[in-house]
Each structure stands twice: as C-alpha cells, then as structure tokens.
C-alpha positions in Angstrom: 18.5 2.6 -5.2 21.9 3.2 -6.9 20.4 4.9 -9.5 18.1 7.0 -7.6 21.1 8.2 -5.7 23.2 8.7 -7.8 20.1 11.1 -10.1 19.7 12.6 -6.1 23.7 13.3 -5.9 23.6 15.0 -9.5 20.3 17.1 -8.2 22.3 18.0 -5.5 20.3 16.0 -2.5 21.7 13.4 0.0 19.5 9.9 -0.3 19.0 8.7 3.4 17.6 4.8 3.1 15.6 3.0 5.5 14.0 -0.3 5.4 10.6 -1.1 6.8 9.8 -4.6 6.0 6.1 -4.0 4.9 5.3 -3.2 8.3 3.2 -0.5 9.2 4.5 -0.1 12.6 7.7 0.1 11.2 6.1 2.5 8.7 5.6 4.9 11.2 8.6 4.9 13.3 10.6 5.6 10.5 8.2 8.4 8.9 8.7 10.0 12.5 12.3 9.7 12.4 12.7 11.0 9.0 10.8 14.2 9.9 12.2 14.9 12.9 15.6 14.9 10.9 14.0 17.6 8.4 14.5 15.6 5.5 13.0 17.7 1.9 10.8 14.6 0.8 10.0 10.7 0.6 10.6 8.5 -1.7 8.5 5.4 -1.0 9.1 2.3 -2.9 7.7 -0.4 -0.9 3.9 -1.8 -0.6 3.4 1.3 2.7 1.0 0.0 4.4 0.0 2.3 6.5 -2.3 4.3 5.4 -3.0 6.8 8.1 0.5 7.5 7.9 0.4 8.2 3.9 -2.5 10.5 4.5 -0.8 12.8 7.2 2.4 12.8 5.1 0.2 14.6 2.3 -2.4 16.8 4.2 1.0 18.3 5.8 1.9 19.1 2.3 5.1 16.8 2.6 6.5 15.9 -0.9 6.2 11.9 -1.6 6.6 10.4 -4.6 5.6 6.3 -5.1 8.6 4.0 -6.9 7.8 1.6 -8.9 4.4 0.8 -7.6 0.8 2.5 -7.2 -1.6 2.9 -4.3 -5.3 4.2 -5.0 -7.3 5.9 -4.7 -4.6 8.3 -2.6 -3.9 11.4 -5.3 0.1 11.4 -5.7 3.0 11.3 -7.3 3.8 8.1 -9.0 6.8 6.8 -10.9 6.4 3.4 -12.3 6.6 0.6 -15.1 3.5 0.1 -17.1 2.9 -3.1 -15.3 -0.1 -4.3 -17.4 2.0 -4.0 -20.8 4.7 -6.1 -19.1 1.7 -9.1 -18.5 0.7 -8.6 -21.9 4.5 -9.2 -23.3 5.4 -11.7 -20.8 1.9 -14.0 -22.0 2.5 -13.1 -25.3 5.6 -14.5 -25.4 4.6 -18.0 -23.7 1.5 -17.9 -26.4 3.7 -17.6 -29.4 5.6 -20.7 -28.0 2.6 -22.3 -28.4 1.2 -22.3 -24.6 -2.5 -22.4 -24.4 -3.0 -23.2 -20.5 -1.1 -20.4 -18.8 -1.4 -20.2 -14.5 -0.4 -16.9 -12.8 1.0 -16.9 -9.4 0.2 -13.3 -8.4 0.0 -11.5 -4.9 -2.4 -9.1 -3.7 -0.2 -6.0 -4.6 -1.9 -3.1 -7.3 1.0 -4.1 -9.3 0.5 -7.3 -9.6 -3.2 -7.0 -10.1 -2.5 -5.2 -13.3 -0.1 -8.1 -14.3 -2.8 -10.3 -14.1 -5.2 -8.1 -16.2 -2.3 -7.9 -19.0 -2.3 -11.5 -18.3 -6.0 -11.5 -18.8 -5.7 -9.2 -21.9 -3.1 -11.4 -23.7 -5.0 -14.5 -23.6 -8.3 -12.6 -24.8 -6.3 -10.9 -27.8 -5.1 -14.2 -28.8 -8.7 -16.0 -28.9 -7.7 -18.4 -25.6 -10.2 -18.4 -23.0 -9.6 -17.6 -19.2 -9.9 -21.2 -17.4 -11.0 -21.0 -13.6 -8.3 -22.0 -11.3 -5.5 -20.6 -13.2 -4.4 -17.9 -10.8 -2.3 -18.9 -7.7 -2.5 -16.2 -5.3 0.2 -15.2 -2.3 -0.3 -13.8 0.7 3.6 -12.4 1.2 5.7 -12.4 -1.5 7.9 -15.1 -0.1 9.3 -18.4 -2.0 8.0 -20.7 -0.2 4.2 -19.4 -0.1 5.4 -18.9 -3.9 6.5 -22.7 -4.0 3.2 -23.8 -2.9 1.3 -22.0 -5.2 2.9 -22.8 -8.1 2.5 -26.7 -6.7 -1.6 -26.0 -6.3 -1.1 -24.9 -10.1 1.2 -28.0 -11.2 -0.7 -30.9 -8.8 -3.9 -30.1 -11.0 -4.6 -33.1 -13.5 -4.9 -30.6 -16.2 -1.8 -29.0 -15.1 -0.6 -25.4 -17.2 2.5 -25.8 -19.5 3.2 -22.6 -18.8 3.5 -20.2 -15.6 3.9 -16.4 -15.0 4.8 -15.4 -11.8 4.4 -11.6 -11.4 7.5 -11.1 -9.7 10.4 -13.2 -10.2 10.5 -14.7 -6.9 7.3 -16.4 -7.6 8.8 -17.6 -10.7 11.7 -19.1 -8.9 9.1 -20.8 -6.6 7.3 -22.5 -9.6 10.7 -23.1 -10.4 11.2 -25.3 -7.7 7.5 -26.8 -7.2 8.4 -28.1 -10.8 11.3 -29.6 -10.2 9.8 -31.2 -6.4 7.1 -32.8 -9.3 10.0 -34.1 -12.0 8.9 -31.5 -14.1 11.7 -29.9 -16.6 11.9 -26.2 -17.4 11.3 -25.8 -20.2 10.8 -29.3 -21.8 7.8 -30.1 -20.0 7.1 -26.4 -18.0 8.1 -23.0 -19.5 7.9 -20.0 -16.5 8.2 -16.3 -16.5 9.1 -13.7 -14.2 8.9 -9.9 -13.5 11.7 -7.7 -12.6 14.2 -8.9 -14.1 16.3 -9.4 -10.4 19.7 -11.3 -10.0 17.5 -14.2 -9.2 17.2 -14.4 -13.2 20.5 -15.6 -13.5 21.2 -17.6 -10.3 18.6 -19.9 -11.7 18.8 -22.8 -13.6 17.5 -22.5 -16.6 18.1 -18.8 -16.2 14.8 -16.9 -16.0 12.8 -15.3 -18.6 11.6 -12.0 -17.2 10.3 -8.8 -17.6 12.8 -6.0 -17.3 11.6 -2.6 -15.7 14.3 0.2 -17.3 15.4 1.3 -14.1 18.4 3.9 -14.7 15.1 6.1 -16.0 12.9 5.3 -13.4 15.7 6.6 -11.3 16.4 9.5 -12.9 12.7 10.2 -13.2 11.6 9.9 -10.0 14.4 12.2 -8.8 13.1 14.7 -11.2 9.6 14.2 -9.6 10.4 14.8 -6.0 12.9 17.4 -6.7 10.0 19.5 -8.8 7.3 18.8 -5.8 9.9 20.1 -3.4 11.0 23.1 -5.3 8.0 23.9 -7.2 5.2 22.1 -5.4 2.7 21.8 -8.7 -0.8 21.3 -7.5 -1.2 18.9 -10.5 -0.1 15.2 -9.3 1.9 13.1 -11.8 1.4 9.4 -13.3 4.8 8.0 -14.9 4.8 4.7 -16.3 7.4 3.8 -18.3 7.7 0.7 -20.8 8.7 -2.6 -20.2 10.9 -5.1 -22.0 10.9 -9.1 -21.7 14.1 -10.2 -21.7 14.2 -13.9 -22.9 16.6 -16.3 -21.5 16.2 -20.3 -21.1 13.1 -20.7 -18.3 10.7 -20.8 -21.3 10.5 -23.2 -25.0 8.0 -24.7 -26.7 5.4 -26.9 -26.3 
C-alpha cells in the first residue's frame, strides 16, 4: 500500500483504502460506496470473492486492475509475482540442503495453487518423486488452521524434514506445530515461507521466505490503472514479476 500510494501521489491520484475481509458482502458494500464517490478506478488486492460484483465492475467498463494475485478465467488486468518461479526457488533451496520429503501447507487461493505446481516442478526437475499426503491444505489463511496442518504433516510416522508454507503465515504455523512436537528448526525441521512479511523476523529462527519486489509491483500497477483510465487499451495486461528467496535461519541441512 505505501508504495502503491506513494506511485498514485507521483501520477497525480489520491489512494482511498478500504478493507473487506474476504467477504463478499463486504465486497459489495464497499464497491457501492466507492462508485457512488466517483472514484477513476479499483485496485483490488485481496482474494474478491464476489464475483457478480467483479463482473458488473467490468461490463460497466470500470478500470480494475488485480495486485498481487490472479482470478480466472475473468479477462483483466493483472499485476503480480510469478508465483510458480517463487515454489520452484523456495523447493529448490530445501533440495539443495539435501531435503527429499518436502510437505506444502497451501490454501485454496490461484496463487497458491501455482506455488504448489512450482513446488511440484522442483521436486520433478530434481528426480524426487511426488509422495501422496504431502500437501496440507487450509481453508482460511489463519495460523491456527495453518498450525494444524502443518501438525497433520509432522504427526505422520514418515514425517517431511522439510516444509513450505505458501505464505508465511502458514510457515509460522508449522513453525509452531514443530515446536508443540519438540521438533527444532532447523536441526530436525527446515520451513519456508512466501512474502517475505514482518512475520520473517519476529520469528525464531527468522524465516526463510520468498520476497515479492514490491516498490515495482507498486509502481507498476499504478502505471496499469492509470493507462486503463486514461487510455482504456482493449488489450488486457498479465504482469508478473520475479521473485527472490531470501535465506535467513528457518532452514539447514539434513
């Protein structure tokens, strides 16, 4: 958000924030309060769950653009993180650590579904097969559904060494599930997490995550909705930037 405003002060534009919770009623009550207001365009960088909502905002020819994640089949603007590169780095780096038994805590999210494949892809390109049973999913992206994931993952008698949570709150939840069991991080469990958040450092051993390069993303999905408002392009854009996994002490080897 602070980069996105201050991209939208430098454009010239006012950014007006309002928080939904997921919640499509929500959703819609704040959609409704936004237009009333006249407001040039919509950012959207939450789950949006309302779909019927989505779909009026863009046969009205309203300019949206999607942060940092992706909602098919809807055609629209999108500014993201390649999300299925950052799986591939963050199991890449548990596999070079030596990890062969890797579990996922993912959620039901496009975003995280293309974790997952990168997870999937990683493990492939390094000649490790998939085992069934290895990915934990959430309902809400909360850390106690995260907790008990990760402790469906770490209760197995074959238990992973390793765990990727595709955000880092489910990291922090294996985090905690592990150290519920006795387990230490990293000596006998190395985790990962996505976002790179302020939870990365609040935890101990700080998190290992995957950073999204978010001054860009800021700046470019200013540049989006500012070119569909000013221009409106009939050809919809796909921006997905690079990740980068930033290694701290969460994960060691085997």
């Amino acid at each position: 958000m602070k980069h996105i405003e201050e991209a939208g002060q430098q454009a010239g534009f006012s950014i007006v924030m309002c928080s939904t919770d997921n919640d499509a009623e929500k959703e819609a009550k704040q959609v409704a309060f936004m237009r009333q207001k006249r407001v040039d365009g919509f950012i959207i960088a939450s789950k949006f769950r309302n779909d019927e909502v989505l779909k009026e905002l863009l046969e009205d020819g309203v300019p949206v653009v999607l942060f940092a994640f992706e909602k098919p089949p809807f055609s629209i603007d999108i500014v993201t993180v390649d999300d299925y590169l950052g799986g591939v780095a963050a199991v890449e780096h548990l596999v070079s650590l030596g990890h062969r038994r890797i579990g996922v805590i993912a959620d039901g999210s496009y975003s995280s579904a293309e974790r997952v494949r990168g997870y999937y892809a990683a493990l492939q390109s390094a000649g490790i097969a998939a085992e069934e049973g290895l990915v934990a999913e959430c309902q809400t992206i909360t850390l106690q559904e995260a907790e008990e994931a990760a402790g469906r993952l770490l209760g197995r008698r074959d238990r992973p060494s390793a765990v990727f949570g595709c955000n880092d709150v489910m990291a922090a939840g294996a985090m905690r599930a592990a150290r519920k069991l006795g387990l230490d991080v990293p000596k006998d469990l190395s985790i990962v997490g996505f976002d790179n958040t302020d939870w990365c450092s609040l935890l101990f051993p700080e998190l290992t995550s995957v950073a999204m390069p978010l001054p860009e993303l800021g700046k470019k999905v200013m540049e989006v909705i500012v070119n569909r408002m000013e221009r409106n392009e009939p050809t919809k854009q796909t921006v997905r930037m690079f990740p980068k996994l930033v290694v701290r002490g969460s994960t060691g080897p085997v």
